[in-house]
C-alpha positions as CSV (number, residue, x, y, z in Angstrom):
1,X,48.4,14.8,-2.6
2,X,47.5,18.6,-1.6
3,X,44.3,19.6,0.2
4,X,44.5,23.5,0.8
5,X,41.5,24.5,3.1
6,X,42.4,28.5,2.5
7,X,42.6,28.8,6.2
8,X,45.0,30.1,8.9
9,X,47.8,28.5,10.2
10,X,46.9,25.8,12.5
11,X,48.0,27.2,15.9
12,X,47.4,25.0,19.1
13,X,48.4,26.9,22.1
14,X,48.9,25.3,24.9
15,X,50.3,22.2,22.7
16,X,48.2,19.2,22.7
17,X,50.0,16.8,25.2
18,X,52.8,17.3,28.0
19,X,54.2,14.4,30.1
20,X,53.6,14.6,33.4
21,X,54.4,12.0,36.1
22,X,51.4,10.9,37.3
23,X,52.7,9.3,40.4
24,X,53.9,12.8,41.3
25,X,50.0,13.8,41.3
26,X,48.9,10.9,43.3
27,X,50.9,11.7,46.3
28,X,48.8,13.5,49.3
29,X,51.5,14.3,51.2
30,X,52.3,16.9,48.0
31,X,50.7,20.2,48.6
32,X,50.2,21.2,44.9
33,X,48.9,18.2,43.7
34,X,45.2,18.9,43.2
35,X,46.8,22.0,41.5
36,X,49.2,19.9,39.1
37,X,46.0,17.5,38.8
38,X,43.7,20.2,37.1
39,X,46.6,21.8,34.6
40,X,46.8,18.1,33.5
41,X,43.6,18.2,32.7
42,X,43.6,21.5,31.3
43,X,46.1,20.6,28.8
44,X,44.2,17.1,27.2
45,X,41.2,20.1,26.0
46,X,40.9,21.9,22.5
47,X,39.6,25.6,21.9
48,X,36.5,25.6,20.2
49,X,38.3,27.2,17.3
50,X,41.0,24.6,17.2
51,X,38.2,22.0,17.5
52,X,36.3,23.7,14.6
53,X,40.1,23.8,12.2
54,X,40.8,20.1,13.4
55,X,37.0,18.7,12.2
56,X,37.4,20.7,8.9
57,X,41.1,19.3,8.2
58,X,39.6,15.8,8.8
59,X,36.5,16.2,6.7
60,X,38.5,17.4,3.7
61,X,41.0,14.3,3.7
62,X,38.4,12.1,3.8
63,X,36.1,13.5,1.4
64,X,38.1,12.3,-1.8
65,X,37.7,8.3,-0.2
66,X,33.8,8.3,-0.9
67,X,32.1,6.7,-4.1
68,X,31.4,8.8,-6.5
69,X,27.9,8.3,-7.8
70,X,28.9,6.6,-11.1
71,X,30.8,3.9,-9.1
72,X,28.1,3.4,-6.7
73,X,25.7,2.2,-9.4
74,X,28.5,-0.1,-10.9
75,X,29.3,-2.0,-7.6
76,X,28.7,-5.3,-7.7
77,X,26.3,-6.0,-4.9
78,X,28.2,-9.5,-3.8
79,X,25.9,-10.3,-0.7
80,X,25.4,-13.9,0.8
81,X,21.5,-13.8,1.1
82,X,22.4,-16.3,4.5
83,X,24.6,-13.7,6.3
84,X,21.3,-11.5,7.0
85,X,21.0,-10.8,10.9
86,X,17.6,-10.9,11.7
87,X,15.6,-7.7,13.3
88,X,12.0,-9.1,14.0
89,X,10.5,-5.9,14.7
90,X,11.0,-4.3,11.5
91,X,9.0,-7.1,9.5
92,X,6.8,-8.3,11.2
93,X,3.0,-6.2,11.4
94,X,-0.3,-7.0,9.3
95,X,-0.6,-5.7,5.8
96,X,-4.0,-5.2,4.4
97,X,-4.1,-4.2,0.9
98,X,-7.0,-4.2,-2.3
99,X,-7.1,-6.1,-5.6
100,X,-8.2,-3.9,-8.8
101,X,-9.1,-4.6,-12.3
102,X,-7.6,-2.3,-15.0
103,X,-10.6,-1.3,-16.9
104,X,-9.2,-1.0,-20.4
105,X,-5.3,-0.8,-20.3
106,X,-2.1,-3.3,-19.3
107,X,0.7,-2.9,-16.4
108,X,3.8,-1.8,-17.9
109,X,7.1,-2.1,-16.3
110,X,9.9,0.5,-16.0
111,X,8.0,3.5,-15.8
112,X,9.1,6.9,-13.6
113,X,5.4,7.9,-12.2
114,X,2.8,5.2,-11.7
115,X,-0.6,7.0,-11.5
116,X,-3.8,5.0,-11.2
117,X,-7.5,7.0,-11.2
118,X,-11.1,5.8,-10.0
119,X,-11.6,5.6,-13.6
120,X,-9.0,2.9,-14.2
121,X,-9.5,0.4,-11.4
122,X,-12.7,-1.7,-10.7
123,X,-12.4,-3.2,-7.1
124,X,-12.9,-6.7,-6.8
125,X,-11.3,-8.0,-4.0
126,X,-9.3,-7.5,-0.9
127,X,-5.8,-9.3,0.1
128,X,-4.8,-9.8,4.1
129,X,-1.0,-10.6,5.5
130,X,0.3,-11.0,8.9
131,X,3.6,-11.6,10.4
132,X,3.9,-12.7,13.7
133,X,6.6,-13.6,16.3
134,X,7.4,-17.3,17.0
135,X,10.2,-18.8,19.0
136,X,12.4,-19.8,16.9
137,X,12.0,-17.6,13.4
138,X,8.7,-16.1,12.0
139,X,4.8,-17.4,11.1
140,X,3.2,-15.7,7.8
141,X,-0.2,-15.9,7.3
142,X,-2.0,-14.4,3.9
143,X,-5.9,-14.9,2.5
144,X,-7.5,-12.9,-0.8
145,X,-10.9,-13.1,-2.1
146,X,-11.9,-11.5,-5.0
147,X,-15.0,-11.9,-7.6
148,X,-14.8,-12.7,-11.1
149,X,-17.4,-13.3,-14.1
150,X,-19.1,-10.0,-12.7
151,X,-19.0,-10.7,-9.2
152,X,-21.0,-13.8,-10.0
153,X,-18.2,-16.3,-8.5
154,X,-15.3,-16.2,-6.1
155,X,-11.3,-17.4,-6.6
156,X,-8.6,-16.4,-4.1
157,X,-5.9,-18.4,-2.4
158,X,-4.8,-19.1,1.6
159,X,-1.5,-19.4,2.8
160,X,0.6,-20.4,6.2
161,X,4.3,-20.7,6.5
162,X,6.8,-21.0,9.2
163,X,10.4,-19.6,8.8
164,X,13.3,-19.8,10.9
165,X,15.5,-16.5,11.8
166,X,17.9,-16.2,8.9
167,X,14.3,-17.2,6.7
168,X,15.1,-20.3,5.7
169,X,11.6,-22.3,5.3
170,X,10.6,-24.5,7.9
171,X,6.8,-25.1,6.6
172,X,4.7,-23.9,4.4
173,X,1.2,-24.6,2.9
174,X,-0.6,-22.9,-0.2
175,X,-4.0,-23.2,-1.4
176,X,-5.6,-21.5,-4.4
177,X,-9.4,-22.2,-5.2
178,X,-11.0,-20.7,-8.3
179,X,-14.2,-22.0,-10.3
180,X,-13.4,-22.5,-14.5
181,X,-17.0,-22.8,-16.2
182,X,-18.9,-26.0,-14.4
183,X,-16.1,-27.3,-12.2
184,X,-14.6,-26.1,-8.8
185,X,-10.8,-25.9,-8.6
186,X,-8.3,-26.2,-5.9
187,X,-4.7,-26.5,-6.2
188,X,-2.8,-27.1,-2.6
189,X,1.2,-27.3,-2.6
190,X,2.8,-27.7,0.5
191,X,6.7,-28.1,1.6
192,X,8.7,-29.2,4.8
193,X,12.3,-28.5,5.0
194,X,14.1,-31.6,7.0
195,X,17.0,-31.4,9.2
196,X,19.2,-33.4,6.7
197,X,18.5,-30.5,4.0
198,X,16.1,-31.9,2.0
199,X,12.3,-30.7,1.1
200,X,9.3,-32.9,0.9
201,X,7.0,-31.6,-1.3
202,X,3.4,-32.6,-1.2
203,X,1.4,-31.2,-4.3
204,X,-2.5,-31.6,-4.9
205,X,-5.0,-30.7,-7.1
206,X,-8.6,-31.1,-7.0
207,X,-11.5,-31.3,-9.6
208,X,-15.2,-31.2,-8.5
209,X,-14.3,-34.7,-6.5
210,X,-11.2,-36.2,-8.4
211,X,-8.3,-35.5,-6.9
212,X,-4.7,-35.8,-8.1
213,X,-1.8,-36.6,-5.3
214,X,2.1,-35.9,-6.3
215,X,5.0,-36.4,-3.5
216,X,8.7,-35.8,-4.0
217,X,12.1,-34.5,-2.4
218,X,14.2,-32.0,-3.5
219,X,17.7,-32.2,-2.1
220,X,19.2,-28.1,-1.3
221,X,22.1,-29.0,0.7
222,X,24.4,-27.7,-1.9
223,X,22.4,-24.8,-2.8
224,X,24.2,-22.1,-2.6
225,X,21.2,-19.4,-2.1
226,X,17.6,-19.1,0.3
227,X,15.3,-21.1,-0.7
228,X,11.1,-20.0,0.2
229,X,8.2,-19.8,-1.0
230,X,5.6,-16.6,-1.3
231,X,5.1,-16.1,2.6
232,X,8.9,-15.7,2.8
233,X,9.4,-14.1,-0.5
234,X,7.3,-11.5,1.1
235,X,9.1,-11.5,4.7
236,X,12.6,-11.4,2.5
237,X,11.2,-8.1,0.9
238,X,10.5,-6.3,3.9
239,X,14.1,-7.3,5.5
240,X,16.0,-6.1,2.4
241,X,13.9,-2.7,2.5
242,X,14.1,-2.1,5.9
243,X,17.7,-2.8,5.4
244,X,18.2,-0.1,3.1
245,X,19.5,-2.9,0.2
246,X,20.4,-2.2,-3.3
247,X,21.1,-4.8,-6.1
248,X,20.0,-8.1,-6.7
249,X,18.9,-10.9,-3.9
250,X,18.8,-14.5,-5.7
251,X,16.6,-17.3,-4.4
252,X,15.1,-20.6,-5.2
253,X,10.9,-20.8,-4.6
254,X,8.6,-23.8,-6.1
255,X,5.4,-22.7,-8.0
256,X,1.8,-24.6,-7.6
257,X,2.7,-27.2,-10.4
258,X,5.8,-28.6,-8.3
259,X,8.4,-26.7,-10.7
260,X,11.8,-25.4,-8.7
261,X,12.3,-21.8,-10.6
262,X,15.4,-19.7,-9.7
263,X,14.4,-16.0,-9.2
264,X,15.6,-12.6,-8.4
265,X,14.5,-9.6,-6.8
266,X,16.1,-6.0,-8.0
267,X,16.3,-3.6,-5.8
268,X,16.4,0.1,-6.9
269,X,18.2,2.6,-5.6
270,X,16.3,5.4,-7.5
271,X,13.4,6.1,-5.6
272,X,9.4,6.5,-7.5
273,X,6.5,8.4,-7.2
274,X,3.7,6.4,-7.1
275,X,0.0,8.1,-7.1
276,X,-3.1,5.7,-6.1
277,X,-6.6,7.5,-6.1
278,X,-6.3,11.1,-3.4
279,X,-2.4,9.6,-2.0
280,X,0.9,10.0,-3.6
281,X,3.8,8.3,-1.9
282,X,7.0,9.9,-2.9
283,X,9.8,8.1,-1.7
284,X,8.6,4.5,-2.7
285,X,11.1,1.5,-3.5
286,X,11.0,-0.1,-6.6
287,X,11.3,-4.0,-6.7
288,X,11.6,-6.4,-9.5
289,X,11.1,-9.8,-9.4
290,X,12.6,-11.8,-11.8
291,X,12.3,-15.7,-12.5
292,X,14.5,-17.6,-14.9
293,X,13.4,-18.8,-18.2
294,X,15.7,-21.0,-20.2
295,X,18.7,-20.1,-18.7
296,X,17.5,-16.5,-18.7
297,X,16.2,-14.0,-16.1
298,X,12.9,-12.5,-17.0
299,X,11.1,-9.6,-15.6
300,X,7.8,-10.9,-14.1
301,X,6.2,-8.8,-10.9
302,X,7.1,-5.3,-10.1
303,X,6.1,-3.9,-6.5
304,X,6.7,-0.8,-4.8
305,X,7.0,-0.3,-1.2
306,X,7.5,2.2,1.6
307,X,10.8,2.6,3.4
308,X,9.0,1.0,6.5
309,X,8.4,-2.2,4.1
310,X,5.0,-1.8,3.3
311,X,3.3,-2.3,0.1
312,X,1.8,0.4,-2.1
313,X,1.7,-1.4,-5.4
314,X,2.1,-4.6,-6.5
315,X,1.5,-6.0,-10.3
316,X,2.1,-8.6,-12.1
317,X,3.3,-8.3,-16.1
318,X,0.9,-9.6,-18.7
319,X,-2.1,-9.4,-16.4
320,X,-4.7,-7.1,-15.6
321,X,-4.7,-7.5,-11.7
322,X,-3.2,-5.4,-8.9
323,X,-2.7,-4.7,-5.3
324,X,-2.8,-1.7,-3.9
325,X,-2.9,0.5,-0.5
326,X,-5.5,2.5,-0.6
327,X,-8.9,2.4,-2.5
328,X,-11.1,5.3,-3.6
329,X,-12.3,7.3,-0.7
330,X,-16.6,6.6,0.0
331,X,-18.8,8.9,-2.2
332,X,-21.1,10.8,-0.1
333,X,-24.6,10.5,-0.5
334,X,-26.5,13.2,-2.1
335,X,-28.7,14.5,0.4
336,X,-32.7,15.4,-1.6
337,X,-33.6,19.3,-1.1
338,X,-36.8,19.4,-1.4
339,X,-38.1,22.3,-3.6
340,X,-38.1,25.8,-3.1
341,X,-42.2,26.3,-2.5
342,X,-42.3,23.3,-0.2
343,X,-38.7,24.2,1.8
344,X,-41.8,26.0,4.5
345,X,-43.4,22.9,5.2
346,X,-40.2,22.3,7.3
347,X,-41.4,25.1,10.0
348,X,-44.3,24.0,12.5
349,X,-45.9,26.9,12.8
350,X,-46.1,27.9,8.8
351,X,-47.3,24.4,8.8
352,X,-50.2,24.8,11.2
353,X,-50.6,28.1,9.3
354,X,-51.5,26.3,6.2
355,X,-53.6,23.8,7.4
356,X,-56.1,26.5,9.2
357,X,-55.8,28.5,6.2
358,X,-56.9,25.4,4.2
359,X,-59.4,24.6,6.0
360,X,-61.2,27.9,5.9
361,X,-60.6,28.4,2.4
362,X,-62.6,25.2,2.0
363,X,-65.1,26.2,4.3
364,X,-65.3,29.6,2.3
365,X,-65.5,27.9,-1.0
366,X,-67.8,25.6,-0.3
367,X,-70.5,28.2,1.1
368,X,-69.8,30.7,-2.4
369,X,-70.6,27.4,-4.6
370,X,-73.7,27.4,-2.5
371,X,-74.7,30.6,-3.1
372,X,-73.8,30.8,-6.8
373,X,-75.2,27.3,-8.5
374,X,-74.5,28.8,-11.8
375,X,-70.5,28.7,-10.9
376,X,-71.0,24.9,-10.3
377,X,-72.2,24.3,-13.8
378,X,-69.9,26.1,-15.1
379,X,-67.2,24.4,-13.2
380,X,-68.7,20.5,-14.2
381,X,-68.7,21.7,-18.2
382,X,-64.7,23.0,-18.4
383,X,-64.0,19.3,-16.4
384,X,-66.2,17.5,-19.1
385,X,-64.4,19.4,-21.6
386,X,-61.0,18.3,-20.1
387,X,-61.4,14.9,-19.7
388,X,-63.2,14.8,-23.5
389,X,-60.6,16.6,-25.5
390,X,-57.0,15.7,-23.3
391,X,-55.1,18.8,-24.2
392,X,-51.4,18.7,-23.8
393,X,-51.4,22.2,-22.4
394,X,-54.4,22.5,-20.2
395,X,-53.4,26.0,-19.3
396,X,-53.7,27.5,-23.0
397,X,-57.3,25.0,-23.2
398,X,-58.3,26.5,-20.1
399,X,-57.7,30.4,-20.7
400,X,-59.4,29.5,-24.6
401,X,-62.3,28.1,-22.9
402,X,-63.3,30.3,-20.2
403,X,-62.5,33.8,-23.0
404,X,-65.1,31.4,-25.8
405,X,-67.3,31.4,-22.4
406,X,-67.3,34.7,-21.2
407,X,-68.3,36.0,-25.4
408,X,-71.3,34.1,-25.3
């Protein structure tokens, strides 16, 4: 194979190694050692120019080995969800995000630009999640509240789990409560993974006072894959970002009603643009989650996250819920300006102005009514007249009525 750089002649002068015998240069009773000793040293150094020609030679043999991009996206991603090494401090930190309505239109998946207005979105709720150290693994806590039936009642769920360092599931608890016409609802699932590698499943679900018990085991000791439930599905999402991961990451989780579903999350290498009210996030992940249906893998949740492992967006297909980072920034009040002809009433002196200036004019009037009793008769008649007849423009009544006066 021929690589021709177009350059000069490689030319390395002194050449690159000499022997020497080093026992020579370790004598003191030789009087040129320290002498011999330096030129040694001398000769194990490159030119800058002969550094510069070596690097490029390098670079261009190696430069046919890498992928190209075609075969990057056909690797199969072949990675053993269990041969993770754990780095705490890049998933664990609290997450606090919002839960939205869509107004009058559906999530879609598979779509280049997501872009959500004010217009779209109706708040309703808000969603909480915090990772935190422990001893031996990791402890996920999560809450949500959100108002339904136009804010008249409240649903949401709480969660606590405990996960070892490779996140396998230690313990975990999940309760949902929600209110359907008359009748409060709670459904309560919780799991404990055993040293012998089997679960113990404890599910519960409550009506008004009736409450409904199930218990059962669930063997995973040949299971090949993770197995967690939604606090570690979300602690497994941060790892893989933060991990820069690309392909698929199967794993086993149990729902609410005790059902073991096998599921999948797809990780993008493409990177989104994702626009939520004023902020655009441009280099977002895209994550699929994916559960298995009859034998079949189906698209069901889509979430997009930061490369720190954060959450911008998160939706689930067929509904008309969401979560997402950022809400709507406050609306400022409108501040009242009062009108134009009563902006002076703001100064204290035109203020005490007005009111000396009123009170003289009232003096002044007062003492001209005195003197001209006619004007005061006049005055009483136009009021009569007013109040008798109720024109809808008392200015045109007025100027008609003083003109009919002034001809008689």
């Amino acid at each position: 194979m021929d690589y021709s750089l177009n350059e000069k002649p490689l030319k390395l002068n002194p050449p690159l190694f000499v022997p020497c015998d080093l026992d020579e240069f370790r004598d003191p009773n030789k009087e040129h050692s320290d002498a011999a000793s330096e030129a040694c040293d001398a000769l194990d150094k490159l030119s800058a120019q002969d550094e510069i020609s070596v690097s490029s030679i390098i670079s261009a043999l190696l430069r046919p080995i890498e992928p190209l991009d075609d075969q990057y996206k056909q690797c199969d991603w072949g990675i053993d969800p269990k041969s993770f090494l754990p780095v705490k401090q890049a998933v664990i930190f609290k997450e606090q995000l919002f839960i939205s309505k869509l107004r009058n239109t559906k999530c879609k998946l598979s779509e280049n630009i997501k872009i959500f207005f004010e217009r779209e979105l109706q708040q309703i709720g808000k969603f909480c999640m915090n990772v935190e150290e422990a001893f031996d693994g990791y402890v996920v806590y999560s809450s949500s509240k959100m108002k339904k039936d136009k804010g008249i009642t409240e649903c949401g769920h709480q969660l606590k789990g405990k996960y070892d360092d490779h996140f396998q599931l230690i313990c975990e608890k999940r309760s949902e409560f929600d209110r359907i016409d008359h009748g409060h609802l709670e459904k309560t699932l919780e799991v404990r993974n055993h040293a012998d590698l089997h679960l113990t499943a404890i599910r519960e679900t409550k009506i008004n006072e009736e409450i409904q018990k199930f218990k059962a085991t669930i063997d995973i000791k040949d299971r090949d894959h993770t197995f967690v439930l939604d606090g570690g599905i979300q602690l497994l999402m941060r790892h893989l970002i933060c991990h820069n991961f690309v392909g698929n990451f199967e794993y086993y989780t149990m729902n609410l009603y005790g059902r073991v579903l096998r599921c999948n999350l797809l990780v993008h290498k493409d990177r989104k643009l994702v626009r939520i009210f004023y902020r655009t996030y441009k280099n977002t992940v895209h994550i699929i989650t994916q559960q298995c249906f009859n034998d079949e893998l189906q698209d069901v949740a889509e979430t997009f996250m930061t490369p720190e492992g954060r959450i911008v967006l998160h939706f689930w297909r067929g509904y008309n819920y969401l979560l997402h980072a950022v809400c709507a920034p406050p609306k400022k009040k409108e501040t009242i300006v009062p009108k134009l002809e009563l902006m002076w009433r703001q100064n204290v002196s035109l203020t005490r102005k007005f009111h000396d200036l009123k009170s003289l004019n009232y003096e002044n009037t007062t003492n001209f009514l005195k003197s001209n009793s006619e004007l005061a008769d006049f005055m009483q008649d136009y009021v009569i007249n007013v109040l008798r007849y109720k024109p809808t423009n008392v200015l045109e009544f007025s100027i008609m009525f003083f003109q009919n006066m002034s001809a008689t």
